[in-house]
C-alpha positions in Angstrom: 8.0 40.6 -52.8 7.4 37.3 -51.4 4.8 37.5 -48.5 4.5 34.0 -46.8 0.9 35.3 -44.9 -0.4 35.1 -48.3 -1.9 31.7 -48.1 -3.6 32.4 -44.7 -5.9 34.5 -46.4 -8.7 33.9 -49.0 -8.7 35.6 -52.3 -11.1 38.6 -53.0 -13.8 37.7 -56.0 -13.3 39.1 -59.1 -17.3 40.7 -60.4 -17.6 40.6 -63.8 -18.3 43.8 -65.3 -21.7 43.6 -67.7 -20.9 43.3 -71.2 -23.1 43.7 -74.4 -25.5 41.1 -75.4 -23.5 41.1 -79.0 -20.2 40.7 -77.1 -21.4 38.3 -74.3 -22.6 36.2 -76.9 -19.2 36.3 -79.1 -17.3 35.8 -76.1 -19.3 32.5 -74.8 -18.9 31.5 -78.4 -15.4 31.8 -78.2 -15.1 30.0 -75.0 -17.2 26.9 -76.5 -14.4 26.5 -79.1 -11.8 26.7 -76.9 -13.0 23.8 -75.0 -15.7 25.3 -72.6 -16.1 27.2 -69.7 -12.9 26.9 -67.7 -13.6 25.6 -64.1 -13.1 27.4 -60.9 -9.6 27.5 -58.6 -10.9 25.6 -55.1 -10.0 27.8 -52.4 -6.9 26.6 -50.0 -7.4 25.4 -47.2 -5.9 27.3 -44.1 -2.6 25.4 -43.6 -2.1 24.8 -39.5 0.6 26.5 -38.4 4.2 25.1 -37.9 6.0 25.3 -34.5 9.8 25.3 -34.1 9.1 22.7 -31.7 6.3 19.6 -31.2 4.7 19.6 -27.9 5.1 15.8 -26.7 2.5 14.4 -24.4 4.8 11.6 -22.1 2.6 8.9 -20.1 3.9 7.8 -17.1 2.3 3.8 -16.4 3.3 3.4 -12.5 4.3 -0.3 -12.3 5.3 -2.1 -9.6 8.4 -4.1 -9.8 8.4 -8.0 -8.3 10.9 -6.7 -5.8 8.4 -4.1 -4.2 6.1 -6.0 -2.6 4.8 -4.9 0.5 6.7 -7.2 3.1 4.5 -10.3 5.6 5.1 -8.9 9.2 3.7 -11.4 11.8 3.7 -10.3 15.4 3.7 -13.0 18.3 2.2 -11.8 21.1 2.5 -13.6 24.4 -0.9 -12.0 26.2 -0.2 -13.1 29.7 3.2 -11.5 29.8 1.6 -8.1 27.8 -1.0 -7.6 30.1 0.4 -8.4 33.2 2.9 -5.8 32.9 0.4 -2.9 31.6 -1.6 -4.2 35.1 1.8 -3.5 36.9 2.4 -0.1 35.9 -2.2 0.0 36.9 -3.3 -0.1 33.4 -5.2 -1.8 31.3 -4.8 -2.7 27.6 -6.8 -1.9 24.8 -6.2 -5.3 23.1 -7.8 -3.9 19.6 -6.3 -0.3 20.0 -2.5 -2.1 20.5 -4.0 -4.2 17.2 -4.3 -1.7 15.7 -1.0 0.0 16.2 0.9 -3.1 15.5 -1.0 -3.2 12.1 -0.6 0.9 11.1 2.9 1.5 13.1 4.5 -1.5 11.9 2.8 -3.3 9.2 1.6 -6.9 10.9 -0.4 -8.5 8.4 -0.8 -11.2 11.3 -1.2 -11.2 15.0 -1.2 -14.9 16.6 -2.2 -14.3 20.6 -1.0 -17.1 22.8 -3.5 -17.1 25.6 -4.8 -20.0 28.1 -8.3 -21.1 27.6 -10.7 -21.3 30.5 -14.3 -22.0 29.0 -15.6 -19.0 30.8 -13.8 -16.5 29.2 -15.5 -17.4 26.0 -17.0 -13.7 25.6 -13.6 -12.7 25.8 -11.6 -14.8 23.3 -14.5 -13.6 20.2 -13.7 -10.2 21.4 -10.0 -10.8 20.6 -11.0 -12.6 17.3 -13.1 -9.6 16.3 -10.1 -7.1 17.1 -8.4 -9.0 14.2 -6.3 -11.5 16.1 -5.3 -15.3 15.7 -5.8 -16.6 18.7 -3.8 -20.2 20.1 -5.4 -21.6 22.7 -3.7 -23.3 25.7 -5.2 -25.6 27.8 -5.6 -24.1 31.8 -4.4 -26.7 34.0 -6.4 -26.1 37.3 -5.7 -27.4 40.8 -8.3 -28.8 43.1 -6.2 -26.7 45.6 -7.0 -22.8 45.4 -3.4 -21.8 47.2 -1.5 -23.1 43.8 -2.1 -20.9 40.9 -3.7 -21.9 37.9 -1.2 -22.9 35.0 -1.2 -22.2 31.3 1.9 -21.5 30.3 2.3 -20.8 26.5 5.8 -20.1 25.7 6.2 -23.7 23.8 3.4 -23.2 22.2 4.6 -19.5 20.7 8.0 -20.9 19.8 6.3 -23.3 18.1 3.9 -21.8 15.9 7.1 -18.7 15.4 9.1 -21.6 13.7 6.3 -23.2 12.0 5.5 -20.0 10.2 8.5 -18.7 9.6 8.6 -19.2 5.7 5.7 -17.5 5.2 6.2 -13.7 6.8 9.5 -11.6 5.9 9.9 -10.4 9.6 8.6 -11.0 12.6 7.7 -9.1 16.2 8.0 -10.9 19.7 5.6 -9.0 21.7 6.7 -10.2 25.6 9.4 -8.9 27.9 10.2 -13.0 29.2 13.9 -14.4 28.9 12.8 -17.7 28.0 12.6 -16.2 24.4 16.2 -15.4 24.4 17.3 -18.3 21.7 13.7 -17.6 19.9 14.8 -14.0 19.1 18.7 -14.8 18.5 17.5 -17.5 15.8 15.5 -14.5 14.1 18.0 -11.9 14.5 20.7 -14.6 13.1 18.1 -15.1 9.9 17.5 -11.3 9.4 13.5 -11.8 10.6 13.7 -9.9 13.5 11.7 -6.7 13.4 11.2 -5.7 17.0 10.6 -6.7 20.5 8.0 -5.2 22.1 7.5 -5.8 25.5 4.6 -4.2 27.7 7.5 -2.3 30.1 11.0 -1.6 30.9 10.9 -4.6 33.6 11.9 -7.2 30.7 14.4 -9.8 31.4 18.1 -8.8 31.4 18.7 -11.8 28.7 17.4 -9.4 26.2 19.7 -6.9 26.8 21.8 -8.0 23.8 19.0 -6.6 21.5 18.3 -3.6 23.2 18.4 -1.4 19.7 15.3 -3.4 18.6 13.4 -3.3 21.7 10.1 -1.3 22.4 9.5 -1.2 25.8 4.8 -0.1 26.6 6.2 2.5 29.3 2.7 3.7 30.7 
């Protein structure tokens, strides 16, 4: 009978059992006229094993398409508005903490802070630089007469810079609770760039009621 284990095995030497010199000698003979010694059978190699299936080894390259890149958030913060309402509520920001959340909560690649610029407050302004904001300076108009508040209004200047930017960032956060930003944020929310409205507490301008599913009001 067949049995296909046959070849995984080697074959058993075969010892030669002694023979007379008189016979030996007739039997080499022999073998010289028949064309010499006959060479020896090489030995088979163990053949591997055959599976009824191939194991197939499938890489996986993770690439990114052009379509899933990671989205340019900008955030517009008006400082004077932010940090006059966390002082109402008798707080006081953490300008690089709230940095920082606008950056890991929200993904703002950019933060331009509109602030007024006294030359004093010098210490102040690298501080903001440092947290990792841009900061836009506006000039402090200051009156020779101490009963009229200093000015430095920077709402142009934040409308401004929103619309000069706006082909570079995907959406875009207005961080201020003031109504003059009313036609600012419609534009955005008309043109699908409007991420959020933050606004530092639940005291914000009844204008931006309209958009109340995208506001975020800093209740302390």
């Amino acid at each position: 009978m067949f049995n296909p284990l046959k070849s995984l095995f080697k074959k058993p030497k075969v010892v030669a059992k002694s023979v007379a010199p008189s016979a030996a000698a007739a039997a080499a003979n022999g073998a010289g006229l028949a064309g010499g010694p006959e060479n020896p059978r090489p030995l088979r190699s163990r053949p591997r094993p055959v599976y009824p299936y191939r194991r197939r080894v499938i890489r996986h390259t993770l690439r990114r398409s052009p379509s899933a890149r990671i989205p340019e958030v900008y955030a517009f913060v008006d400082s004077q508005n932010l940090n006059q309402g966390v002082l109402s509520q008798g707080g006081k920001l953490d300008f690089k903490k709230f940095r920082q959340y606008l950056k890991l909560k929200h993904g703002v690649t950019k933060a331009f802070l509109f602030i007024g610029y006294v030359e004093e407050n010098k210490v102040l302004y690298d501080y903001l630089k440092r947290s990792g904001y841009i900061c836009v300076y506006k000039k402090v108009i200051e009156y020779k007469d101490k009963d009229i508040a200093t000015k430095g209004n920077i709402d142009a200047d934040l409308v401004l810079h929103t619309m000069i930017e706006f082909p570079h960032y995907d959406k875009a956060i207005i961080v201020s609770g003031d109504g003059d930003f009313y036609p600012l944020i419609e534009y955005l929310k008309e043109k699908n760039k409007l991420l959020k409205v933050i606004t530092p507490n639940k005291k914000y301008s009844s204008l931006l009621l309209k958009f109340l599913p995208d506001i975020i009001s800093m209740e302390l």
